[in-house]
C-alpha positions as CSV (number, residue, x, y, z in Angstrom):
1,X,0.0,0.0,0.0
2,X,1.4,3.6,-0.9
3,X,0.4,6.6,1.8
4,X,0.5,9.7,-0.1
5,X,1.9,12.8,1.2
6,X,0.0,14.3,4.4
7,X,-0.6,18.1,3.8
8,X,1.2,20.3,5.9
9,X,3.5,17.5,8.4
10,X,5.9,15.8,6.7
11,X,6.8,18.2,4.1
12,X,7.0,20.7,7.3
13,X,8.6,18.7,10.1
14,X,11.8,19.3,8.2
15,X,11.7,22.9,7.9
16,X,14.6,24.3,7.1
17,X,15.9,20.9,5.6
18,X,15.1,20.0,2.1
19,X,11.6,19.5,0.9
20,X,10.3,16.4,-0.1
21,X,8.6,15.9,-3.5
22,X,6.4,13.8,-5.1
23,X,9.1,12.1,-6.7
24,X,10.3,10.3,-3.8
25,X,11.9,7.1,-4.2
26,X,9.3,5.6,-1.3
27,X,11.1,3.0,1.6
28,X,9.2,-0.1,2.4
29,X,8.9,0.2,6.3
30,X,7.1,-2.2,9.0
31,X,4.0,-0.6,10.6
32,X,2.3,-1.6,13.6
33,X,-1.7,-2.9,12.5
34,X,-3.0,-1.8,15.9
35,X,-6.5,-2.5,15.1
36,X,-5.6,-6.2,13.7
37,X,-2.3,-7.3,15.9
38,X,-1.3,-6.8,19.6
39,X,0.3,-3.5,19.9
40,X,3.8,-3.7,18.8
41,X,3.3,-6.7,16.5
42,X,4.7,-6.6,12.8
43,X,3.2,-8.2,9.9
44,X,4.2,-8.5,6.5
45,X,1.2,-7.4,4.7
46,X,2.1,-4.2,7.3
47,X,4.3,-2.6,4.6
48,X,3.7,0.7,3.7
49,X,5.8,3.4,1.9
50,X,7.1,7.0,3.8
51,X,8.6,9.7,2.4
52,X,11.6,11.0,5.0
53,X,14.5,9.2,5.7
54,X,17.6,10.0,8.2
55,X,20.9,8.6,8.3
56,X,23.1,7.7,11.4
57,X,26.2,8.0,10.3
58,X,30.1,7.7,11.9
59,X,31.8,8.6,8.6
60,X,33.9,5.3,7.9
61,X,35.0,4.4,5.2
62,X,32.0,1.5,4.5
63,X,29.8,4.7,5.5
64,X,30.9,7.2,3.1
65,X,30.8,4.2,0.0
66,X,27.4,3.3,1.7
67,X,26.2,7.4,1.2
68,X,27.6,7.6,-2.1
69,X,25.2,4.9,-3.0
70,X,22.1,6.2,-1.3
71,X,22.6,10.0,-2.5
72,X,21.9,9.5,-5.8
73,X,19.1,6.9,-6.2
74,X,16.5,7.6,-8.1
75,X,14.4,10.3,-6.7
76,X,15.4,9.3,-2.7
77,X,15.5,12.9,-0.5
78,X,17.6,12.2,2.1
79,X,16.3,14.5,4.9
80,X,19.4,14.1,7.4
81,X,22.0,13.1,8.2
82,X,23.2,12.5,12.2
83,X,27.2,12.4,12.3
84,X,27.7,10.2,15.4
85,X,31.0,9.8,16.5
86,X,32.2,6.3,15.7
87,X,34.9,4.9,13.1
88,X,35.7,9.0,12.6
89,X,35.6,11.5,15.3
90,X,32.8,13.6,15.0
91,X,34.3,16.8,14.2
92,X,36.3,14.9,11.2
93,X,32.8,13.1,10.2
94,X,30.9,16.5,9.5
95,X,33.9,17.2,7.9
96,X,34.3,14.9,5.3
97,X,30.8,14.6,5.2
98,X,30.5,18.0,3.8
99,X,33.2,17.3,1.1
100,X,30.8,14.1,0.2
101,X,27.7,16.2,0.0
102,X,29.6,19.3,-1.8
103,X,30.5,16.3,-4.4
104,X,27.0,15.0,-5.0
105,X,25.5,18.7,-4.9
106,X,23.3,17.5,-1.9
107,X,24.5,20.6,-0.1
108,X,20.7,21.3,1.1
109,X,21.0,17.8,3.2
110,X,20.6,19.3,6.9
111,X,23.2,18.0,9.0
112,X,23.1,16.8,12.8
113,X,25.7,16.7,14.8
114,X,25.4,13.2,16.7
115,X,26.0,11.7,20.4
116,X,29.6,10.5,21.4
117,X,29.8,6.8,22.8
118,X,31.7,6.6,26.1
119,X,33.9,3.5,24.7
120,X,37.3,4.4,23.2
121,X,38.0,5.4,20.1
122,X,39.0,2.2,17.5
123,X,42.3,2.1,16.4
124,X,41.2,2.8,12.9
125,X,40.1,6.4,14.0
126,X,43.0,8.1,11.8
127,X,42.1,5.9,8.8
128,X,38.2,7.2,8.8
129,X,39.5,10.5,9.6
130,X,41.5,10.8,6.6
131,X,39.3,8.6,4.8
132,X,41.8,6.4,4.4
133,X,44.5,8.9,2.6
134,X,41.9,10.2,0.0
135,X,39.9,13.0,0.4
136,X,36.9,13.6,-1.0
137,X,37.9,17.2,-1.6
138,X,41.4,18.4,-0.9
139,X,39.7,21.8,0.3
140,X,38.2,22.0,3.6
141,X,34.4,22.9,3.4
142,X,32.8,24.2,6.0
143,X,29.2,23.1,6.7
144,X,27.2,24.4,9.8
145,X,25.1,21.8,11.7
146,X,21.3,22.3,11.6
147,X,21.5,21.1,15.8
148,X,22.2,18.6,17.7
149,X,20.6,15.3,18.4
150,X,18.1,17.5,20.9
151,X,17.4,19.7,17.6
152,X,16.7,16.6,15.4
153,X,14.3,15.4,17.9
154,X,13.0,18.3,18.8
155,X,12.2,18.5,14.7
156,X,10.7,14.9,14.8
157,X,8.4,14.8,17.8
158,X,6.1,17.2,15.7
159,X,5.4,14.3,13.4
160,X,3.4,11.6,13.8
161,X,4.6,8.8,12.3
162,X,6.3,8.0,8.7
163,X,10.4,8.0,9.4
164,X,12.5,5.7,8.1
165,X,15.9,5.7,10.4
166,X,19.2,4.2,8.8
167,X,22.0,3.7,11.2
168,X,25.0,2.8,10.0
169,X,27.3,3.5,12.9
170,X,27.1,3.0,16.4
171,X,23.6,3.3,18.0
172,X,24.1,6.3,20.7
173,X,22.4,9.2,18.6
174,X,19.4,6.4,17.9
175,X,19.2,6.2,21.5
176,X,19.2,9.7,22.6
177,X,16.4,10.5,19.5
178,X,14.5,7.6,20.9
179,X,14.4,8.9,24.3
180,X,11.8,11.3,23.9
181,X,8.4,9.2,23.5
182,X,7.2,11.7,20.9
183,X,10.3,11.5,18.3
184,X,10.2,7.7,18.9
185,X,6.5,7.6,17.5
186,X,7.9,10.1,14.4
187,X,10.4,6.8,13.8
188,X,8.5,4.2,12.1
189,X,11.3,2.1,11.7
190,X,15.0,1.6,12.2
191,X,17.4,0.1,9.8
192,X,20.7,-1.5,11.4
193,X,23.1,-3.5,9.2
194,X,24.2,-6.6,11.4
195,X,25.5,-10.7,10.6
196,X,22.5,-12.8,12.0
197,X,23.5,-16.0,12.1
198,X,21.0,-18.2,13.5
199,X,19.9,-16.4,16.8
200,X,23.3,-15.0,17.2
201,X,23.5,-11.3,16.4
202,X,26.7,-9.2,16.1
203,X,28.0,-6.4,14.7
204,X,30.9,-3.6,15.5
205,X,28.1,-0.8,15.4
206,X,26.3,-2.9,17.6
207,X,29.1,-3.9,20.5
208,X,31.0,-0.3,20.4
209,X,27.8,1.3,22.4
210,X,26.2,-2.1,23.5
211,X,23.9,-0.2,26.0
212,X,22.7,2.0,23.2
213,X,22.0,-1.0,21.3
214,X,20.3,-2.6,23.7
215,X,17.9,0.4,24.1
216,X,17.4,1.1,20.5
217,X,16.2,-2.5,20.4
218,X,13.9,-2.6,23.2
219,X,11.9,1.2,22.1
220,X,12.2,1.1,18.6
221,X,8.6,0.5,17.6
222,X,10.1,-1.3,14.3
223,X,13.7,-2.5,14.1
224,X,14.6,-3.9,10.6
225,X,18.0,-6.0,11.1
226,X,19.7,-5.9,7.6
227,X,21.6,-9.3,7.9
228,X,24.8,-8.3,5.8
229,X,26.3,-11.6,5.8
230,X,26.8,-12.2,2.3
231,X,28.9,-9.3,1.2
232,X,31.5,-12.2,2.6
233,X,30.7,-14.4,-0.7
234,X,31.2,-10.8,-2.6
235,X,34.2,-9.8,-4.5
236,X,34.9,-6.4,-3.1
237,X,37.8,-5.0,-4.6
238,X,36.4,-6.6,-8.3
239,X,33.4,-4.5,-7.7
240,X,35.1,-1.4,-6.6
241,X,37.6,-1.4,-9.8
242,X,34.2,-1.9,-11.8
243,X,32.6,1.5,-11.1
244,X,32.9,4.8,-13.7
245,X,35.4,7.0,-13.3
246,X,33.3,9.4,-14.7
247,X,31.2,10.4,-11.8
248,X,32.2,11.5,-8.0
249,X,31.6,8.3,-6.7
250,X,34.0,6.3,-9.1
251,X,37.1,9.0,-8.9
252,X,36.6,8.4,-4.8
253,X,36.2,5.1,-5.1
254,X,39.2,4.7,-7.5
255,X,41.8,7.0,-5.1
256,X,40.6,5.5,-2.0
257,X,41.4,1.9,-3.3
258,X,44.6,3.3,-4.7
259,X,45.9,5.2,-1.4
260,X,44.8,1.6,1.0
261,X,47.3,0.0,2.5
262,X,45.2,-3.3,1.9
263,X,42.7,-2.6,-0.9
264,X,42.0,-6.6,-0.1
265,X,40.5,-5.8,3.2
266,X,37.1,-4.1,2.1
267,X,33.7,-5.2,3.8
268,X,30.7,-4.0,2.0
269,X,28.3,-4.1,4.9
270,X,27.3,-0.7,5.4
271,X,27.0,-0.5,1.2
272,X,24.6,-3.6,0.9
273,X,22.3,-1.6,3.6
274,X,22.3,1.3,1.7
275,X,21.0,-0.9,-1.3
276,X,18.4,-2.6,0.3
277,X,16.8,0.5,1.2
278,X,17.4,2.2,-2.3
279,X,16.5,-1.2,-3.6
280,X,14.4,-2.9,-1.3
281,X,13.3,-5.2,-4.0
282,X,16.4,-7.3,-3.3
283,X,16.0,-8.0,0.1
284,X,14.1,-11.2,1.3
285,X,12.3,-11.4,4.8
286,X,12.8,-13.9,7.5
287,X,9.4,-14.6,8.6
288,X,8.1,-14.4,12.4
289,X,9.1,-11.7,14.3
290,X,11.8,-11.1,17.6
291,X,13.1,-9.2,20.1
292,X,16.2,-8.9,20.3
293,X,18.0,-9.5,23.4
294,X,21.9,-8.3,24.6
295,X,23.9,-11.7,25.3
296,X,27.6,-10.7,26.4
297,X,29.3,-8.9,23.9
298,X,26.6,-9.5,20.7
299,X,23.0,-9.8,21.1
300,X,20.4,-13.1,20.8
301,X,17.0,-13.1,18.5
302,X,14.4,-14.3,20.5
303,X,10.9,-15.5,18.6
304,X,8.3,-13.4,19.8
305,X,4.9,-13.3,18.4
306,X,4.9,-9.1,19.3
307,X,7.9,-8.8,18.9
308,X,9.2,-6.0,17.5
309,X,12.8,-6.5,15.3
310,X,12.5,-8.4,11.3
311,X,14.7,-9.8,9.8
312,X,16.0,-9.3,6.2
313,X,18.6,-10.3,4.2
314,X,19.7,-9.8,0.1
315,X,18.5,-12.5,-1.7
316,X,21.1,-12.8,-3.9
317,X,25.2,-11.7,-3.4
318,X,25.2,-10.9,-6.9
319,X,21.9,-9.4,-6.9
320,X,23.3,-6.9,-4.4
321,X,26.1,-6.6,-6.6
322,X,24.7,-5.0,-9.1
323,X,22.5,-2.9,-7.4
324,X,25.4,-1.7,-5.7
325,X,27.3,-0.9,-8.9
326,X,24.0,0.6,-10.7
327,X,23.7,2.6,-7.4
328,X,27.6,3.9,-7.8
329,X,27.4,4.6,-11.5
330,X,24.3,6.6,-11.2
331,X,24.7,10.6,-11.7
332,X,24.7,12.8,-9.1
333,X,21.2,13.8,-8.3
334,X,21.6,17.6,-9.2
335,X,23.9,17.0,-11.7
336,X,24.5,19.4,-14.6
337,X,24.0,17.9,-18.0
338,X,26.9,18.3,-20.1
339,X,24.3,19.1,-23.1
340,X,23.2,22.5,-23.1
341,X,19.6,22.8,-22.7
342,X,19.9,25.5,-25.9
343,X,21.8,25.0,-28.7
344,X,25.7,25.8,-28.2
345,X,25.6,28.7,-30.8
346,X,22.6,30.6,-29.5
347,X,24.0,29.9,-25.8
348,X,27.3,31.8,-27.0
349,X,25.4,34.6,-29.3
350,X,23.3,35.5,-26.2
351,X,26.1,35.7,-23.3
352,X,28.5,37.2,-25.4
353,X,27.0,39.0,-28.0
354,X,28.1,37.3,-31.3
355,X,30.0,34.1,-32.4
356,X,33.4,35.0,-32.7
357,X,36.0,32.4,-32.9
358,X,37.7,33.3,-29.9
359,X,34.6,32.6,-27.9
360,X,34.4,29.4,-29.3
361,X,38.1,28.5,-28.4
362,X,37.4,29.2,-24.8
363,X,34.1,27.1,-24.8
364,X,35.6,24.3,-26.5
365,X,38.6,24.6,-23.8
366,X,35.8,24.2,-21.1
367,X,33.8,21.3,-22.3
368,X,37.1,19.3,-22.8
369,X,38.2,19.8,-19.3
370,X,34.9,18.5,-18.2
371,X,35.5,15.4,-20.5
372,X,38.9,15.1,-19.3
373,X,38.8,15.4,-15.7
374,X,35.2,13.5,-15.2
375,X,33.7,17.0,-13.8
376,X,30.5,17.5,-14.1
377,X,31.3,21.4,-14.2
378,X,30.0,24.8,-12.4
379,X,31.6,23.2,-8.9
380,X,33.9,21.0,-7.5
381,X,36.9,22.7,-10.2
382,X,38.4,25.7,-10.7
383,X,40.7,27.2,-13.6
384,X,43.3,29.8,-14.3
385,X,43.5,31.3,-17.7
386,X,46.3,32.6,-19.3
387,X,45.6,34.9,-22.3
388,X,46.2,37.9,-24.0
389,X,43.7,40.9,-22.2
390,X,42.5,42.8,-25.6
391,X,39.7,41.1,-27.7
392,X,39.7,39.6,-29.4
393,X,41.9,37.0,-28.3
394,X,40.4,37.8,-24.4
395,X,37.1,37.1,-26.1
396,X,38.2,33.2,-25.2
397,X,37.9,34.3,-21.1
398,X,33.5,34.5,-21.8
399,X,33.7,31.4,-23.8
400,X,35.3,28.9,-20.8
401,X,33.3,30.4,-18.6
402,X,30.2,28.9,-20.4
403,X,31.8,25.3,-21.3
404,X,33.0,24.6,-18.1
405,X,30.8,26.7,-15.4
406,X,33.9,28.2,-13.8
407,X,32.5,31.7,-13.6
408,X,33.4,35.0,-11.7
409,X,30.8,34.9,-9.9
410,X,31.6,32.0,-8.1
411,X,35.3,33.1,-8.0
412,X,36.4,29.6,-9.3
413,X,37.9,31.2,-12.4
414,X,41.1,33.2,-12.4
415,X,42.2,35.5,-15.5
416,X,46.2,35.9,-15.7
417,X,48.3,38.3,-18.7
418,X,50.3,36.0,-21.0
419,X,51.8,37.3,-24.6
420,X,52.2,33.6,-25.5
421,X,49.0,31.3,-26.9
422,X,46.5,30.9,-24.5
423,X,46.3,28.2,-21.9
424,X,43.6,27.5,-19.7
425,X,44.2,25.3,-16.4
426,X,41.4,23.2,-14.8
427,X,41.3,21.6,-11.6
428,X,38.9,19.6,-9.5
429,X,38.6,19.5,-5.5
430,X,39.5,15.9,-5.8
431,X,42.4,16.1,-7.7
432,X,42.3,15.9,-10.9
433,X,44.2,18.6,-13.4
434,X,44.2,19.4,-16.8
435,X,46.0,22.1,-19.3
436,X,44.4,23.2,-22.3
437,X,46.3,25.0,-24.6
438,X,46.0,27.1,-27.8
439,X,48.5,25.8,-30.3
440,X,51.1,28.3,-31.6
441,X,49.8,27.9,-35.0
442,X,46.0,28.1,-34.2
443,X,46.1,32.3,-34.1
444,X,47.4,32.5,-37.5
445,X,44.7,30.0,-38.7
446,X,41.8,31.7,-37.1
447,X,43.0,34.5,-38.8
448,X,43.0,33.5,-42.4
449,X,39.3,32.3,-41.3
450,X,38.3,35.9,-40.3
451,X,40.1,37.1,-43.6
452,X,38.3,34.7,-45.8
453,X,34.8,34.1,-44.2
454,X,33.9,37.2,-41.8
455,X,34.1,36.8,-38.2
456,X,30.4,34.9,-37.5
457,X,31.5,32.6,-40.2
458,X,35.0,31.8,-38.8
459,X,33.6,30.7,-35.2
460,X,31.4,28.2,-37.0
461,X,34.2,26.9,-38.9
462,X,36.0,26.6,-35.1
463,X,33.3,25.2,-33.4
464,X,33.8,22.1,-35.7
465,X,37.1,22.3,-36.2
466,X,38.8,18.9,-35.0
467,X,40.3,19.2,-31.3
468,X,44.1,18.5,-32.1
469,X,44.2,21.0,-34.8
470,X,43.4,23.6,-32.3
471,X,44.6,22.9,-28.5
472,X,47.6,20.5,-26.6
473,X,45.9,18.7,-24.0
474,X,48.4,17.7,-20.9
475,X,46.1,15.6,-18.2
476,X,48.8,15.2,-15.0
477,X,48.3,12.6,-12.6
478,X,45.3,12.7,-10.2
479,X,46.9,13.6,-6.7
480,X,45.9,11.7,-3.7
C-alpha cells in the first residue's frame, strides 16, 4: 500500500531541511496494525511506503561508499544526516561529510551533529579521519550543523509517524532521538546492518555502544535487522575497480582503493544496507518476528509473536552486486547535463554578443576539461586562464566560462596576462588537473578564417574544427 503525502506535516517537520517531492523514491517500512495485531506486532502485509529518511552515520569508510550509494538513487530525499561519533571522530565526520555532500551537490541535506559513545576510540580512528589517505575534496568545506541530536528530535516529535531511520554506525544518537516518547513515535522504523547467524546477532556498530544497542532494540517501535552476511561471498575489490570513473563516486572510489594499504581488506556491509533500502526489491524477509535480546558482547533473536525487530537479508550476493554498482554509477542527483539545454551557438550569441572564434576556443577549452577530468562542471573545479587581455583574443575568457561553469561569480575562475598562446588550467577539488592550450599555429589559422569568411563565419568553422588541430591537451596525474 502507498500513503501519499499528508498536507502540511511531513513536508513541514523538516523545515529548514530539504523538501520532499512527489518524486520520492518511497522505503518499504514495517507498521504496527494496531487495530488487527497486539500492539507492537509486525506483519508483513504491514508494509507501507514514507517519504523521509535519516541517516546515522560515523563517517567510515563503508559509511561514506554506503552514502555515495544512497545520494543519488532515483528520486530518494535524504532528509538528514546524524554524524555520530564512531569509526571517525565527529568533528572529522561533518567534515568529510561536507566534502561528500559538496561532491554530490546535496549541499541542502541538513546535518546533525550526533551523540559521542563513552567507549574508546578504534584504532582505525585516523584511517576514517583521513578517509583512508583520500579525500573527498582536498579543500576543507565548512558546513554548519542544523543542531544537535536534541534539535533533530526536537524537529521529529512534531510528526506523527512515517520515518524511516538508517543507522549505520554506532547506535548512541538512535538512543538519545529515541528517548523522547514523541520522536520515537515520528520513527517508524530503524534500519541497522548486522550478521545474524542463526539467533546469534553481532556487529561492530552494535558492541562499540552495546547499551545503546540494547535500548534502540527494546523502544524502537520497528527495528529492521539488515543481515549483511553475504557481502562475505562478494568480490569487493572486483566491484570497486568496476565503477565509472566518470562520476564522483567512481574518482573516490578509485583514489581511495589506490591510497589503502590493503585494498584486499574491504567489507561491503554498510553498502549492501544502503541498497536494500534504495532497492528494497532485493531484500528477502525472514518470517516471524523477535526481540532482540543483549547476550555478552553481541546480542540473541528471540521469537516473539509481538515482537518487535524483522529480519532481512539480500536474496542474492550478486543481486546486491549490481544494485550496488547501478547505485555507484548513477549521476549525481543535481547533476549538470553536459548538453546544453539551448543550442551551443545561440547559448554563445546570447552571453557574449556574437560568435566570434575566440569565444568558441574558450568554450571548447571548457567542455574538454569536463571530458577530461570527469567534472560535471560549475563546482567542484576551478581554472586559471592565461591569455592575452585585448579582444579579441580575451574574447576566449567568456567562452570557458560557459563550457565549463567556472564563472566569476563564483570566484572559481582566475584571469592571468600572457603574450604567448593561450592556456587555460582546470582543476577539481578531488584532484584531478588538466591544461588546455592554444596551439602556436592556431592564431594564425583563425586569422585567415576571419580574412576569408567574416568573423560569425569563422567561429562556426572553429566550433567544428577537429580538437588537435586547435589545443595541446596535458592531463597530469590525479593527486591523492
Amino acid at each position: 500500500m502507498i500513503f501519499p503525502f499528508r498536507d502540511g506535516t511531513i513536508l513541514n517537520i523538516i523545515t529548514p531541511m530539504r523538501t520532499l517531492h512527489a518524486a520520492f523514491r518511497i522505503l518499504p517500512i514495517c507498521v504496527v496494525l494496531a487495530a488487527a495485531l497486539p500492539s507492537g506486532a509486525l506483519d508483513g502485509a504491514g508494509v507501507h511506503r514514507a517519504p523521509m529518511l535519516v541517516v546515522d552515520t560515523d563517517m567510515g569508510l563503508d559509511d561514506v561508499r554506503a552514502l555515495f550509494a544512497i545520494l543519488p538513487a532515483a528520486g530518494t530525499r535524504i532528509a538528514g544526516i546524524v554524524v555520530t561519533e564512531g569509526s571517525a571522530s565527529r568533528e572529522k565526520g561533518v567534515e568529510n561529510l561536507a566534502s561528500l555532500l559538496a561532491a554530490m551537490h546535496e549541499e541542502d541535506v541538513a546535518v546533525f551533529e550526533g551523540a559521542r559513545p563513552a567507549a574508546a576510540p578504534p584504532e582505525w580512528r585516523e584511517t576514517a579521519n583521513t578517509l583512508g589517505g583520500a579525500p573527498i575534496s582536498r579543500k576543507p568545506l565548512g558546513k554548519s550543523a542544523a543542531g544537535d541530536v536534541a534539535a533533530l528530535r526536537s524537529r521529529l516529535a512534531a510528526e506523527a509517524s512515517g520515518v524511516n531511520y538508517l543507522a549505520l554506525g554506532p547506535l548512541t544518537s538512535a538512543a538519545d532521538l529515541l528517548a523522547d516518547p514523541r520522536a520515537r513515535a515520528a520513527v517508524d522504523t530503524l534500519w541497522i546492518p548486522a550478521r545474524v547467524n542463526g539467533a546469534s546477532v553481532s556487529g561492530w556498530n552494535l558492541r562499540h555502544d552495546a547499551a545503546a544497542a540494547a535500548f534502540v532494540a527494546e523502544k524502537g517501535r520497528c527495528v529492521v535487522l539488515i543481515d549483511v552476511s553475504s557481502a562475505a561471498a562478494l568480490d569487493a575489490p572486483a566491484l570497486l575497480a568496476s565503477i565509472d570513473r566518470a562520476s564522483p563516486t567512481g574518482r573516490w572510489i578509485a583514489r581511495s582503493q589506490a591510497a589503502a594499504s590493503d585494498p584486499r581488506h574491504v567489507f561491503l556491509h554498510d553498502e549492501l544496507a544502503a541498497a536494500a533500502l534504495a532497492r528494497p526489491a532485493i531484500l528477502e524477509w525472514t518470517s516471524g518476528a523477535f526481540r532482540l535480546e543483549r547476550a555478552g558482547e553481541g546480542f540473541t533473536l528471540v521469537p516473539a509473536s509481538a515482537g518487535n525487530v524483522r529480519v532481512a537479508a539480500p536474496r542474492d550476493p550478486a543481486e546486491a552486486a549490481g544494485a550496488l554498482a547501478a547505485l555507484w554509477n548513477a549521476p549525481a542527483h543535481h547533476a549538470h547535463d553536459k548538453t546544453p539545454a539551448v543550442p551551443v551557438v545561440d547559448l554563445l550569441k546570447t552571453f557574449h554578443g556574437h560568435l566570434g572564434p575566440y569565444v568558441v576556443i574558450g568554450y571548447r577549452m571548457g567542455r574538454l576539461a569536463l571530458e577530461a577530468t570527469g567534472s560535471e562542471g560549475h563546482f567542484g573545479i576551478s581554472v586559471v586562464v592565461y591569455s592575452v587581455l585585448e579582444p579579441p583574443r580575451s574574447c576566449l575568457i567568456d567562452g570557458v566560462q560557459l563550457g565549463s561553469g567556472c564563472t566569476l561569480g563564483k570566484r572559481n575562475i582566475e584571469v592571468r596576462a600572457t603574450d604567448g598562446p593561450a592556456r587555460a588550467v582546470f582543476e577539481t577539488d578531488d584532484g584531478s588537473r588538466v591544461t588546455i592550450a592554444l596551439r602556436p599555429e592556431a592564431a594564425a589559422l583563425v586569422a585567415r578564417l576571419i580574412e576569408e569568411r567574416g568573423v560569425e563565419a569563422a567561429g562556426m568553422a572553429v566550433l567544428d574544427l577537429p580538437a588537435d588541430e586547435l589545443f595541446e591537451i596535458d592531463r597530469e596525474p590525479r593527486k591523492n
